[in-house]
Backbone as CSV, one residue per row, in Angstrom:
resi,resn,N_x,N_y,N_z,CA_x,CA_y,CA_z,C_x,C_y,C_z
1,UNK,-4.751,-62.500,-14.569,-3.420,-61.907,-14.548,-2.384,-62.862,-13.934
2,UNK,-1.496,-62.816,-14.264,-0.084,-63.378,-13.669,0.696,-62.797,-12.795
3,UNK,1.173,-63.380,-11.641,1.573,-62.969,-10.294,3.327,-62.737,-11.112
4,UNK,3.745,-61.182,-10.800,4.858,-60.625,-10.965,6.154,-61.892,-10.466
5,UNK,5.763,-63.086,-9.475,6.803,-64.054,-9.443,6.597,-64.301,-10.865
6,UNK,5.562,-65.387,-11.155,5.603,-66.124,-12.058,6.099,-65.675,-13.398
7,UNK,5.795,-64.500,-13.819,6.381,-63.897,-14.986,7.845,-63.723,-14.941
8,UNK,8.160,-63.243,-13.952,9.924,-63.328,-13.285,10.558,-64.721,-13.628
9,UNK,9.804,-65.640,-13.192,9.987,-67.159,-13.653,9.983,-67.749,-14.049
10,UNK,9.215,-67.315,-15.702,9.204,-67.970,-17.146,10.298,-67.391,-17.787
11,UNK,10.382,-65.822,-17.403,11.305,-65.087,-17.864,12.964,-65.369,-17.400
12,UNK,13.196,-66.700,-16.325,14.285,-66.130,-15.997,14.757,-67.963,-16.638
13,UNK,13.710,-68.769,-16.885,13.057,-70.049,-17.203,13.682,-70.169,-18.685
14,UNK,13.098,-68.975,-19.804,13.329,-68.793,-21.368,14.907,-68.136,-20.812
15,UNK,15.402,-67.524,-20.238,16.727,-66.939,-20.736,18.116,-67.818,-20.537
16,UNK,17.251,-68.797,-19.309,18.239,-70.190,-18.599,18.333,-70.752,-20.135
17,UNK,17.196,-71.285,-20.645,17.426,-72.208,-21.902,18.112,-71.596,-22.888
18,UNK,17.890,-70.018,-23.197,18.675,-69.874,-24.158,20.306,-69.870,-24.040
19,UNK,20.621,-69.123,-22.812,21.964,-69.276,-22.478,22.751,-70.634,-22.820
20,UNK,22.048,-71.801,-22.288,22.532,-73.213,-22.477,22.678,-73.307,-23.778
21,UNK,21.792,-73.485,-24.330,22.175,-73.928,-26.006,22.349,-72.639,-27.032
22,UNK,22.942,-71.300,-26.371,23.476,-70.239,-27.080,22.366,-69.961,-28.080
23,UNK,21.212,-69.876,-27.647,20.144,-68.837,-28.630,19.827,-67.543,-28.114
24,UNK,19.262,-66.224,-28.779,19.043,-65.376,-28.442,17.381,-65.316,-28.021
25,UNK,17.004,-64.551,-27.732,15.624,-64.473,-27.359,14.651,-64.584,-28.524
26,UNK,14.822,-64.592,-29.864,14.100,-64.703,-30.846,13.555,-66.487,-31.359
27,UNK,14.255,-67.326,-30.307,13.590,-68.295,-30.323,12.821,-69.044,-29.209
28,UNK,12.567,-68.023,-28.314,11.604,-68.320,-27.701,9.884,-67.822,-28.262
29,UNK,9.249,-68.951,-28.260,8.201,-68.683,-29.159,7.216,-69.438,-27.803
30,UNK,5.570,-68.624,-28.386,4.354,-69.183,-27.586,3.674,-70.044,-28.317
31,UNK,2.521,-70.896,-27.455,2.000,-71.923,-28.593,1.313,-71.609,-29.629
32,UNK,0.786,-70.114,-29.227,-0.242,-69.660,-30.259,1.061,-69.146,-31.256
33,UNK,2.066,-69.276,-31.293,3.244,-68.719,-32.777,3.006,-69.675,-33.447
34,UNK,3.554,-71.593,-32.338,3.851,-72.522,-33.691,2.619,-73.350,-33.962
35,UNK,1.529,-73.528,-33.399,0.463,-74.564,-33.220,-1.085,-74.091,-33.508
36,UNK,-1.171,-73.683,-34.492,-2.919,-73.093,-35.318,-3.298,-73.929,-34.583
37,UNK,-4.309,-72.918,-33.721,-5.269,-73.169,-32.845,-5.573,-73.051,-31.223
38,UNK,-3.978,-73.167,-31.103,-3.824,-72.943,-29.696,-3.643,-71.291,-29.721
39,UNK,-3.575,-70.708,-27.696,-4.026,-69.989,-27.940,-3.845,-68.701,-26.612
40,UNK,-2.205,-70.231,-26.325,-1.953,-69.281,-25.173,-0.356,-69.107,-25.348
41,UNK,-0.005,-68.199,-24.916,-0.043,-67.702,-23.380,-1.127,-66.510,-23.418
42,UNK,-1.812,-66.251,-22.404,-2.974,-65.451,-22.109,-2.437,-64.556,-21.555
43,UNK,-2.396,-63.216,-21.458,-2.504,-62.592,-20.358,-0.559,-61.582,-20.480
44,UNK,-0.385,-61.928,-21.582,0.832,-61.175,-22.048,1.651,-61.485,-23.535
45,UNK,2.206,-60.746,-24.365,2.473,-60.900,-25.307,4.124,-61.342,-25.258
46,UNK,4.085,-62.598,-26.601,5.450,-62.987,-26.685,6.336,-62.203,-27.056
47,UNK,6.069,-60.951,-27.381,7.150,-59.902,-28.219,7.495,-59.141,-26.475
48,UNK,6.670,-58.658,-25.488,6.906,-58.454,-24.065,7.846,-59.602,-23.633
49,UNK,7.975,-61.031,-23.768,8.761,-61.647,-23.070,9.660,-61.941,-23.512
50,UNK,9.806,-61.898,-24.731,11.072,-62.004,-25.396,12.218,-60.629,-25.222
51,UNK,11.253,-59.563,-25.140,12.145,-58.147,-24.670,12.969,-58.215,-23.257
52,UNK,12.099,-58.960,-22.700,12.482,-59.592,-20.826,13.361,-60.640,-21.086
53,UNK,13.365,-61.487,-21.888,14.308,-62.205,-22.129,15.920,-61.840,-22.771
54,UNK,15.659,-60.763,-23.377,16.556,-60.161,-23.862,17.524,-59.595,-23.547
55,UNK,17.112,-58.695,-22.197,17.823,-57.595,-21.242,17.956,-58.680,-19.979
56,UNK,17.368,-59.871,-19.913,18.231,-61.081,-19.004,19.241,-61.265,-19.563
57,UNK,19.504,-61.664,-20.611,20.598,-62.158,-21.477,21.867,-61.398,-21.561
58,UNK,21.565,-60.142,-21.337,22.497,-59.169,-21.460,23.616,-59.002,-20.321
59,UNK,23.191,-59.496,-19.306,23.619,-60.172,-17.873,24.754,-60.888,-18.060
Protein backbone atom coordinates (compact mmCIF):
# COMPACT_ATOMS: atom_id res chain seq x y z
CA UNK A 1 0.00 0.00 0.00
CA UNK A 2 0.94 3.61 -0.38
CA UNK A 3 1.37 5.99 2.53
CA UNK A 4 -1.71 8.67 2.21
CA UNK A 5 1.54 11.36 1.92
CA UNK A 6 2.79 9.83 -1.02
CA UNK A 7 -0.41 9.55 -2.96
CA UNK A 8 -1.11 13.30 -1.86
CA UNK A 9 2.26 13.77 -3.67
CA UNK A 10 1.97 12.25 -7.00
CA UNK A 11 -1.36 13.71 -6.93
CA UNK A 12 -0.40 17.17 -6.19
CA UNK A 13 3.03 16.20 -8.55
CA UNK A 14 0.40 15.26 -11.90
CA UNK A 15 -1.80 18.44 -11.24
CA UNK A 16 1.58 20.84 -10.83
CA UNK A 17 2.47 19.50 -14.44
CA UNK A 18 -0.70 19.83 -15.82
CA UNK A 19 -1.38 23.33 -14.68
CA UNK A 20 2.11 24.38 -16.29
CA UNK A 21 1.63 23.25 -19.69
CA UNK A 22 -2.39 23.75 -19.49
CA UNK A 23 -3.50 19.98 -19.75
CA UNK A 24 -6.37 18.53 -18.05
CA UNK A 25 -6.09 15.40 -16.10
CA UNK A 26 -6.75 13.10 -19.06
CA UNK A 27 -3.18 13.20 -19.86
CA UNK A 28 -1.83 11.96 -17.13
CA UNK A 29 -1.28 8.37 -17.96
CA UNK A 30 0.54 5.14 -16.02
CA UNK A 31 3.20 2.98 -17.54
CA UNK A 32 1.04 0.12 -17.78
CA UNK A 33 -1.43 2.72 -20.34
CA UNK A 34 1.61 3.56 -22.73
CA UNK A 35 4.36 0.69 -22.46
CA UNK A 36 3.01 -3.27 -23.17
CA UNK A 37 4.43 -4.89 -20.53
CA UNK A 38 5.00 -2.75 -17.86
CA UNK A 39 2.94 -2.89 -15.10
CA UNK A 40 2.80 -0.30 -12.71
CA UNK A 41 1.56 1.78 -10.83
CA UNK A 42 0.56 -1.00 -8.28
CA UNK A 43 -1.56 -0.49 -5.69
CA UNK A 44 -4.14 2.11 -7.30
CA UNK A 45 -5.86 2.83 -10.45
CA UNK A 46 -5.06 5.61 -13.04
CA UNK A 47 -8.77 6.46 -13.56
CA UNK A 48 -8.62 7.08 -9.20
CA UNK A 49 -5.75 9.52 -9.87
CA UNK A 50 -6.71 11.20 -12.53
CA UNK A 51 -10.22 11.92 -10.60
CA UNK A 52 -7.65 13.39 -7.74
CA UNK A 53 -6.10 15.15 -10.25
CA UNK A 54 -9.04 16.61 -11.45
CA UNK A 55 -10.76 18.15 -8.33
CA UNK A 56 -6.89 19.55 -7.71
CA UNK A 57 -7.26 21.34 -10.80
CA UNK A 58 -10.39 22.78 -10.00
CA UNK A 59 -8.48 24.89 -7.34
Amino acid sequence: PWPPEQLEAITRAAAALCRHHGWTERSVIGHLEWQPGKVDPRGFTMAWLRERVRERLKD
